[in-house]
Structures are given as structure tokens and as C-alpha cells.
N, C-alpha and C positions, 0 to 999 in steps of 0.2 A: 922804601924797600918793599912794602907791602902791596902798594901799587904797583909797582912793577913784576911783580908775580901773578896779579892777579891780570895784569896785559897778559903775560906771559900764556897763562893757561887758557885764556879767552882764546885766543889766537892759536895755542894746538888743538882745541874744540872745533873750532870755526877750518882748521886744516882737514881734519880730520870728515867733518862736514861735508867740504869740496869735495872729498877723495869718496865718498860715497860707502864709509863708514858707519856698522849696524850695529847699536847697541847689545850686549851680551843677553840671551835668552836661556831660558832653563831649561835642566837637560831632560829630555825624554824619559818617561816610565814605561814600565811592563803593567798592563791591566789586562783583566777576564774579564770581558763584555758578554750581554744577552746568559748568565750561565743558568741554568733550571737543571733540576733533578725531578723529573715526572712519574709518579709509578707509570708500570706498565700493566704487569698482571700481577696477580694475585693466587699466591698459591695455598695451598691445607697448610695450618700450622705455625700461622700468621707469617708466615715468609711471602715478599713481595720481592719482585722486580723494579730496577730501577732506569731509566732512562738519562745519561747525563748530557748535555750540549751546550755549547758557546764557541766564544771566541775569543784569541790570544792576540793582543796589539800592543803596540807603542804608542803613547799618547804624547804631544810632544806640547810647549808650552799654550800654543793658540788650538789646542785643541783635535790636531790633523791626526789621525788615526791611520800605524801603520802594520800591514797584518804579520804576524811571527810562524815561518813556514817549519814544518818540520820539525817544531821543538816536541821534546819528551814531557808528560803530564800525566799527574796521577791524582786520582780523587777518592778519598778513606771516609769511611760512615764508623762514627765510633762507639764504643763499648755502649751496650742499653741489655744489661741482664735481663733473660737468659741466652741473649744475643752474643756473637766473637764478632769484633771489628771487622771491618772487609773495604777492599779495595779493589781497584780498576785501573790499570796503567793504560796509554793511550798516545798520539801524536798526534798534532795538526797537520791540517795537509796545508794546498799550497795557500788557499786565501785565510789560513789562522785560526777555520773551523775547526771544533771536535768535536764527537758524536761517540758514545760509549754504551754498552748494555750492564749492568754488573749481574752477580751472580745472583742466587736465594739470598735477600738479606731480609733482619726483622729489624721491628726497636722503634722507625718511625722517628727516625734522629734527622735531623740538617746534614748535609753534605759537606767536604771541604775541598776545596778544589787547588791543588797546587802545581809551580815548577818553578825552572829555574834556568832560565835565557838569559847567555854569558854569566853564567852564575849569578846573575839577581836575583835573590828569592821572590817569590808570586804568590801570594793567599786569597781564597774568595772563599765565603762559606754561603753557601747555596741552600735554603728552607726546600724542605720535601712537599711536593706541589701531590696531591693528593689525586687519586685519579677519579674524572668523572664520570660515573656511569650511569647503566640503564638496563632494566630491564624490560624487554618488547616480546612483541609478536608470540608470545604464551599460550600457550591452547593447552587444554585439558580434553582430550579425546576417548571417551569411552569405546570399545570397539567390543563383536560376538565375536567369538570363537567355538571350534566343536568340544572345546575342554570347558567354558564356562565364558567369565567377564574380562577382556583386560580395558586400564585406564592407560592412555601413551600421556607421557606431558615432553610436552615441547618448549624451550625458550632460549632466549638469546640475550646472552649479555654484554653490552659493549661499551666502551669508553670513547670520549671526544679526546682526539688529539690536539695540537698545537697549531693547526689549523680549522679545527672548529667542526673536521669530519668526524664520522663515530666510523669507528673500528672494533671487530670482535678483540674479545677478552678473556683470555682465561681465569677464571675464579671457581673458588670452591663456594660452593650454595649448600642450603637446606631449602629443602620441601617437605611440608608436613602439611596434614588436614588441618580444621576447624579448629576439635579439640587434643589434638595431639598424640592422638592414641597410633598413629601412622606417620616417620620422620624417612625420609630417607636425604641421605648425606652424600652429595657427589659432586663433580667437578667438573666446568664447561671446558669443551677442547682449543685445542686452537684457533677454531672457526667462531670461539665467544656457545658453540651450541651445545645447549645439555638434553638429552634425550631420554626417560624412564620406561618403559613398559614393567606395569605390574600387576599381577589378577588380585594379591591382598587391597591394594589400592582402591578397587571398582567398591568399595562399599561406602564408602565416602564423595561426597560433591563439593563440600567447600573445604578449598586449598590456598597453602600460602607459599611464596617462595622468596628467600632471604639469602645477599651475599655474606658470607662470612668471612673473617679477619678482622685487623685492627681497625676502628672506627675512622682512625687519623690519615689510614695511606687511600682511602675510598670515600664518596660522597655522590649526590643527586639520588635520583630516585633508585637506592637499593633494596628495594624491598614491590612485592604486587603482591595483590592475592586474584583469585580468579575463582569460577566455578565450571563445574563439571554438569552438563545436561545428559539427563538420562535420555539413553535411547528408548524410543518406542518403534517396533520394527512391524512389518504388514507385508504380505504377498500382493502382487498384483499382475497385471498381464503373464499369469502362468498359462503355454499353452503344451499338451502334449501331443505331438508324432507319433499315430501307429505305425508301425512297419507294413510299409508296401510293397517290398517283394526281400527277397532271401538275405539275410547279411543287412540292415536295415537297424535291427533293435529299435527297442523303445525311448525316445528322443524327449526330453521334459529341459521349455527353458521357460527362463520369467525375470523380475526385477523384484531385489528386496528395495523397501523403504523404511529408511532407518530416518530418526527424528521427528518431533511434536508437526513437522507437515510432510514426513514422507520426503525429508531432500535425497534425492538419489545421488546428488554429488559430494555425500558425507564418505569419507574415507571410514574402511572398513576391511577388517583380518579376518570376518564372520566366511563358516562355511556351511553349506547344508547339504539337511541330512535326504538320503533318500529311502522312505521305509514303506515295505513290504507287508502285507496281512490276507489270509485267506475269507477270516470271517467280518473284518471291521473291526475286530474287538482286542486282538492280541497283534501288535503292529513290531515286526524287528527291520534293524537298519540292515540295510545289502547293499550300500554304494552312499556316494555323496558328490559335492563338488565345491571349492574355493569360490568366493564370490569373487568375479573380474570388475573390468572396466565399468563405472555406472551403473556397480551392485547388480550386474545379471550375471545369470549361472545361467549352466548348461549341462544339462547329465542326459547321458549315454548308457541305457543297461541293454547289456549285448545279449544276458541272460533271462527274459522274461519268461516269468513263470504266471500259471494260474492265479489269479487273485487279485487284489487291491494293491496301488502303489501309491502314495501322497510324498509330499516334502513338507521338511518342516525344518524350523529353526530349534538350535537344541536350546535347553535353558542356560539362561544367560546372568544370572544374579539381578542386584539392584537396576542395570541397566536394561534389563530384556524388558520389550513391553508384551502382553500376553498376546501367544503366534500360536494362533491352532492350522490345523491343516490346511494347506494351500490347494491343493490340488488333489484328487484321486483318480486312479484310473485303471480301471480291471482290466487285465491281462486276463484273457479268453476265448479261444478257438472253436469255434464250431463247423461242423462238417454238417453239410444241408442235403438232402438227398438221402435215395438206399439203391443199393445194385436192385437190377428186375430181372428175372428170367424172359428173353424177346422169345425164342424160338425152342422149339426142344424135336432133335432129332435122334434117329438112333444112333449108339453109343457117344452123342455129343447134346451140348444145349450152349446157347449162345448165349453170355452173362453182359448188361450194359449195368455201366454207374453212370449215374448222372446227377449233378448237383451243385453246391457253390460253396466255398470255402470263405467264412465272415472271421473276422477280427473286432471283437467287441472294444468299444470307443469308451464304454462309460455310460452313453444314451442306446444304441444303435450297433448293427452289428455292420460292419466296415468290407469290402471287397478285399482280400486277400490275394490279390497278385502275384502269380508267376512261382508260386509254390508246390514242393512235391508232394504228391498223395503217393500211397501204397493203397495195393491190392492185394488180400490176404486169404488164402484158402485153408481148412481145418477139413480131412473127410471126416463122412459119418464114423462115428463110433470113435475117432481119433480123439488126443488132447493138445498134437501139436499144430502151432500155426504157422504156416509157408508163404512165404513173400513170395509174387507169384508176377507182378510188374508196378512199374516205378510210372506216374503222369503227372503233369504241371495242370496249373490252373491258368487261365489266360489271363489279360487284361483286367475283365472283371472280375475277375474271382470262381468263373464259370468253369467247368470240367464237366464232359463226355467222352467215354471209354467203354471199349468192348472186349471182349476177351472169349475164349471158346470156354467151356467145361466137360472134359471127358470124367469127373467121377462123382459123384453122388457127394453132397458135403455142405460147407457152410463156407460163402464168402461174404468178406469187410474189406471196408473203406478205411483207412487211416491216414491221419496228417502226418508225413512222414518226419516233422519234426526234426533241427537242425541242432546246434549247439546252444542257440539262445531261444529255442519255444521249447514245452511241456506238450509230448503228443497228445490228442486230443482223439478220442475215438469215434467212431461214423454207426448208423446204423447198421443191420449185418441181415442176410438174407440167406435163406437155406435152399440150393437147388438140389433136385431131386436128378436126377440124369437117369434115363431112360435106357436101358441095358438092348 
């Protein structure tokens, strides 16, 4: 009997065989493949950003992985006092990916990743992958200004993503000096850039800067320090423009050097002054100008007056290095020449001026181009003075002029002086006129 059963079932095995019958295999699961939860950025107050992604498949007995489109998923970070749970709802698309952001979360807790395709329940619990950063490209730039010193600092902070590129980062830092007496507390933007200007800061050169939040959602190099070099600054190729004919003014350009060798390609918010003095001694500002491109300025005074004119850098605190006068240059007209009596007739006499109208340089006294003189009569016994005719000076700064006199009296020469010169008065010559 027993052998006959066991023919029996050999022979539906062996049917069964022929017929190209596959023994039963197990049945397929729901798994979360690749799943990470990455910070992203980091915000004040220990709250971070999270980054969630994987993938939703069927895994069937031998292994074949197949992707789950469209399904609904949510992933909860839970309670870490003084932290409220938080969540992120999300679906795959067509190949089983998901990709999620969450909101400000704290706590620095694991992740859980769930759903539930044909009602299967799905759990994965995902460790919070800490983010890596870096801080770069840091400068500490002291710069002049006409108010005093400021320090700019610059830096950048960024995280390596999931492909091994570094991307800006938002994080809240501190920067503080050496010994601490100086913190400022602030946050890099979206660009990963934090950027300070401060004039309290210029008094200090060694600086530090540090990311802040939890220890656990940030790593790599969060921390530099760096230093601050003091500016030493220096005039050089200052040259000044006299005015060579009317409308002109006083033209003063040059190059600051800023830094222990004068680099002119040191960035800088430094402006100079432009000051004014009669005697050398008691010096006031009357104008200025921004420093441009490659630290040169360029000042224009339309109004020059008598006297002395220099530039100068104003004081600048810890970082100014000691800047005396760059430049001087006396503002000063001279009228050369005196009227002569040529001829004397009755009741007239012929009056010439002749002379040269100079523009003092500093050394030398300069031709004075294409400017007006006055001609000025006073009679005898009078006190008033009458403008009497208007002459340019040529090319060289040369003038001759004639004129009649019908009356007994005193003429002058004057620079007739425009909006930007100080007249300048001429010799004066007394003709007698012969009745």
C-alpha cells in the first residue's frame, strides 16, 4: 500500500515536471531603499532644516526590485524637549523616488519614515546625517573713511551635499575678537554669505568665527579664526591742474596706498579730504572726494581762493598709518605790469596797460590764459571806482590795451575775477590830463 502511493506521488511530481511547473515562491514586500535625512541649514535657536529622500519598492523573493508610483508617505521626527514633533507628508513619483524638505525642526532625533501601499504598513527609521561644513574665503578688511575706521568681514559658509559638491548654507555664526570684549551675532543668507561692517570692530585684529547650534546636526571645519592687517596708507603720484583759461578750476588727482607695500588693489570706502589754509598754519576742509577705482581720487574746486590747498587722509584709528600732507598748492593771481601814460594831449591823454596775468603753481608763477581784466578809473579828489572796459589775456597770459583819458584821475588793472578765483588787484597809475 505504501508503495503504491509513493509510485503514486513520484509520478504526479514527475507530471507535473513535464508540464513545466514552478515551485511556489514568496510573496513580495514593501521596502524604503537609499533613505537619509540630511540637515540642510541651520537656523538661531537650534532649529535646523531637514532633507528627506529614498525610495519606495517591492522586493520580491530573488531579490528584483520593483518601484511603487504614486504612493502617499509621511516621515515624523519625534518629541526631543524643548522640541513639538513634526512631520512632512510627501508621494513618490513615477520611479518610487521621494524627495521632501521639513520645516524648522530641533532635537537632533532619527527620522521615521512611513506608508502604506494596499494597506501594508512600511517603517524605516532614518539617523540624522549631520551636515558637513566649512568655512572659507574669510577676510577681515579694514577700510578709511571720512568718519574714522571701519572693519568689513566677509565669509562663507557651506555644506557638502550628497554628491560631494559644497553648496551655500544658511547658519547663524558668531564672530568675536581675540579676547572677547567684541561678539557680534548674525546669520549667513541664502548665498551661505555673511557680511559685517563695523567702526567699534577696527580696534581689534585678532578674530574668530564660529557656527552655532547643536553640535550633532553640523560637523567639519566649523570654526577659523583669521587676522585683521592694519592699514598703512601714503600718497603718491599726486599731481595738480592750474586753470588755463576761464571755467577750468583747480583740478588735484593721485593714488592712495593702502597696506604694509602700498597695494593699490586693496578695496577701500576711504575718502579725502581737500583743505584749505592762508598761512600754512590753520588748515580747514572746503571739498573732498570718494576714492575710485585703484584708490585714485580726483577733486575739482571750482571755487579757488588765495592760499594754500593740500589733501590729506582724515584720521583713521588703529588702522590709519601716519598720512601728512600729500600735496600743496597756492592759489594766487598776479597781475604783472602797470598802465603808462603814452601820450598827453589837450583835453585827452592816451592811457596803455600792458602786462601778463600769472597763476602761481606752488614753484613759479604759470600763464594765465584767456582771462578777463578790468580797467578801472577813480577822478581826482573822487572815492568811487568805475569800470571803464572789459580785456582777455591771450594764449600766453600776455595783455595790451589802450584806452583814451579825458579827466584827470587814477587808473587800475584788475583780474576781473569769475565765480571760482579771488580778484587779485594790479598796479594803479595816476594820469594827470592836461586841460
Amino acid at each position: 500500500m505504501f508503495q503504491r502511493m509513493t509510485a503514486v506521488g513520484s509520478a504526479a511530481m514527475l507530471l507535473m515536471t513535464l508540464l513545466g511547473a514552478a515551485p511556489a515562491r514568496a510573496a513580495a514586500t514593501y521596502q524604503v531603499l537609499d533613505a537619509t535625512a540630511q540637515v540642510t541649514d541651520i537656523f538661531e535657536g537650534d532649529l535646523y532644516q531637514v532633507a528627506l529622500s529614498g525610495r519606495l519598492v517591492t522586493v520580491d523573493g530573488d531579490g528584483t526590485t520593483v518601484p511603487v508610483a504614486n504612493a502617499p508617505m509621511r516621515a515624523t521626527s519625534p518629541l526631543a524637549d524643548p522640541c513639538q514633533p513634526s512631520s512632512v507628508d510627501f508621494v513618490t513619483d513615477a520611479s518610487g523616488r521621494f524627495t521632501a524638505l521639513s520645516g524648522r525642526v530641533c532635537g537632533g532625533r532619527p527620522w521615521t519614515i512611513k506608508a502604506s501601499p494596499a494597506g501594508t504598513p512600511v517603517t524605516r527609521q532614518v539617523a540624522l546625517t549631520p551636515a558637513q561644513v566649512r568655512v572659507k574665503a574669510f577676510e577681515a578688511l579694514p577700510s578709511i573713511t571720512a568718519t574714522g575706521s571701519l572693519l568689513s568681514l566677509d565669509a562663507t559658509v557651506e555644506q557638502r551635499d550628497r554628491g560631494g559638491a559644497w553648496i551655500p548654507m544658511s547658519a547663524p555664526v558668531t564672530i568675536a575678537n581675540a579676547d572677547g570684549s567684541f561678539v557680534i551675532h548674525t546669520s549667513t543668507g541664502s548665498d551661505g554669505r555673511v557680511s559685517r561692517t563695523s567702526t567699534d570692530a577696527a580696534r581689534s585684529a585678532d578674530w574668530h568665527i564660529e557656527l552655532d547650534g547643536l553640535k550633532d546636526v553640523h560637523g567639519g571645519a566649523t570654526a577659523t579664526s583669521f587676522y585683521a592687517y592694519p592699514i598703512k596708507a601714503s600718497f603718491f603720484a599726486v599731481k595738480a591742474r592750474t586753470p588755463k583759461k576761464s571755467g577750468d578750476g583747480l583740478s588735484l588727482t593721485g593714488t592712495l596706498g593702502f597696506g604694509p607695500k602700498n597695494a593699490t588693489d586693496l578695496r577701500s570706502s576711504a575718502s579725502v579730504r581737500l583743505e584749505h589754509s592762508r598761512d600754512e598754519k590753520s588748515w580747514k576742509q572746503v571739498g573732498g572726494a570718494a576714492i575710485g577705482t585703484g584708490n585714485t581720487f580726483w577733486i575739482l574746486e571750482e571755487n579757488p581762493t588765495r592760499g594754500y590747498y593740500r589733501v590729506r587722509l582724515p584720521a583713521a584709528g588703529a588702522f590709519a598709518g601716519a598720512v601728512g600732507p600729500s600735496t600743496r598748492v597756492q592759489a594766487q593771481t598776479q597781475v604783472e605790469g602797470r598802465p603808462d601814460v603814452l601820450s598827453k594831449k589837450k583835453g585827452k591823454s592816451t592811457v596803455r596797460v600792458k602786462g601778463r596775468l600769472g597763476w602761481y603753481t606752488g614753484s613759479a608763477y604759470a600763464a594765465f590764459a584767456e582771462q578777463p581784466l578790468t580797467l578801472w578809473f577813480k577822478p581826482a579828489g573822487g572815492k568811487k571806482w568805475t569800470r571803464k572796459k572789459t580785456f582777455r589775456t591771450d594764449a600766453k597770459g600776455k595783455y595790451d590795451f589802450k584806452t583814451v583819458a579825458t579827466r584827470t584821475g587814477q587808473w587800475e588793472v584788475r583780474f576781473a575775477g569769475t565765480s571760482w578765483t579771488l580778484p587779485s588787484v594790479g598796479d594803479r597809475v595816476t594820469v594827470a590830463v592836461r586841460g
